[in-house]
C-alpha positions in Angstrom: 0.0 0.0 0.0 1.4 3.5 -0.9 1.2 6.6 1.0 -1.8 7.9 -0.7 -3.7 4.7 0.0 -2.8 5.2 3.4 -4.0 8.6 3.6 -7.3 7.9 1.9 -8.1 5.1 4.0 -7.4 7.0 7.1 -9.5 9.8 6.0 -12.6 7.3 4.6 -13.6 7.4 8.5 -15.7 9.5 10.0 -14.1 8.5 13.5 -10.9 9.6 12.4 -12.0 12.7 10.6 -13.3 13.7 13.9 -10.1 13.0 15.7 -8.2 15.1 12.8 -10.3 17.8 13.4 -9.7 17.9 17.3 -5.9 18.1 16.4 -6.9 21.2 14.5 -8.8 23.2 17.0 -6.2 22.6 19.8 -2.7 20.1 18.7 -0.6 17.9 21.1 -3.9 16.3 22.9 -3.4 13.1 25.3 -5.5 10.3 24.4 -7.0 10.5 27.5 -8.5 14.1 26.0 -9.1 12.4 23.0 -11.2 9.7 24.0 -13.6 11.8 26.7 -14.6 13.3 23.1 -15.8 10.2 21.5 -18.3 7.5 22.6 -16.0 4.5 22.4 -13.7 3.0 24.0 -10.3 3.6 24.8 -8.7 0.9 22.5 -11.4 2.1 19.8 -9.2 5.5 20.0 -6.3 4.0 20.2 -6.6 2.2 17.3 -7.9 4.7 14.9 -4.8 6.9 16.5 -3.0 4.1 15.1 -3.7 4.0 11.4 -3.7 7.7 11.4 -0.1 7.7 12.6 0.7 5.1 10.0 -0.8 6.8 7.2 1.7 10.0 8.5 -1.3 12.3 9.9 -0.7 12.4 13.2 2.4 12.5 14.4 2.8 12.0 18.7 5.7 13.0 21.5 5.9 11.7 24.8 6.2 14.5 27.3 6.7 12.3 30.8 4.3 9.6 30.8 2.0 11.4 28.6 2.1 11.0 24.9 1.0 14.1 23.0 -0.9 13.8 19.4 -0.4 16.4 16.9 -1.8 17.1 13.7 0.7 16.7 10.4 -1.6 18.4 8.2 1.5 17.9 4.9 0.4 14.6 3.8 -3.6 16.0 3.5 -1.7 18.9 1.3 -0.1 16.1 -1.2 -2.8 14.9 -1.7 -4.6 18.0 -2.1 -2.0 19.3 -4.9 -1.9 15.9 -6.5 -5.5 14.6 -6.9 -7.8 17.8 -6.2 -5.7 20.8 -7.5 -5.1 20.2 -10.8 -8.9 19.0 -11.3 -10.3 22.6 -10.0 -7.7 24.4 -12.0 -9.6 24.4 -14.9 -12.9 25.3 -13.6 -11.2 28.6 -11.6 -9.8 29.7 -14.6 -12.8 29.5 -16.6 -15.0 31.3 -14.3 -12.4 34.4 -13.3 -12.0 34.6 -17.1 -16.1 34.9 -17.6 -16.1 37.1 -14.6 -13.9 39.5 -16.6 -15.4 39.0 -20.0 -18.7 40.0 -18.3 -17.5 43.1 -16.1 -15.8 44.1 -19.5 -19.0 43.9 -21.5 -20.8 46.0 -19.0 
């Protein structure tokens, strides 16, 4: 499996969508903070902390006997700039080029 079939598999979960976007609002979270968010259990986290490490989207420190999870938003900006980019490209041009066309013709 490559790194963007990691990446989409880890984001094809809601769970883990969820847990991406709690690293957003506030990075380096224990999982202890992380799991009083969800209704499951604390393997349940753990495990969906796990493929989301794998696929290189979160990336964790321990600090004492805590281990901090923090966002690594890069691989989520590969795949942005390799499979959504160049498809909108297009589309962006094309309307900021009618936008002009019609502010000239008025």
């Amino acid at each position: 499996m490559n790194d963007d079939d990691r990446v989409f598999r880890a984001l094809a979960d809601p769970t883990r969508r969820l847990l991406l976007d709690r690293l957003f609002e506030r990075d380096g979270r224990t999982l202890t903070e992380l799991e009083s968010e969800l209704e499951m259990t604390r393997f349940g986290v753990m495990k969906h902390l796990r493929l989301l490490e794998e696929a290189g989207l979160v990336a964790t420190r321990k600090q004492g006997r805590e281990k901090l999870h923090f966002l690594n938003p890069v691989p989520i900006r590969l795949i942005h700039d390799r499979w959504i980019d160049k498809y909108t490209e297009r589309r962006v041009s094309a309307l900021a080029d009618l936008k002009t066309e019609l502010e000239d013709a008025g």
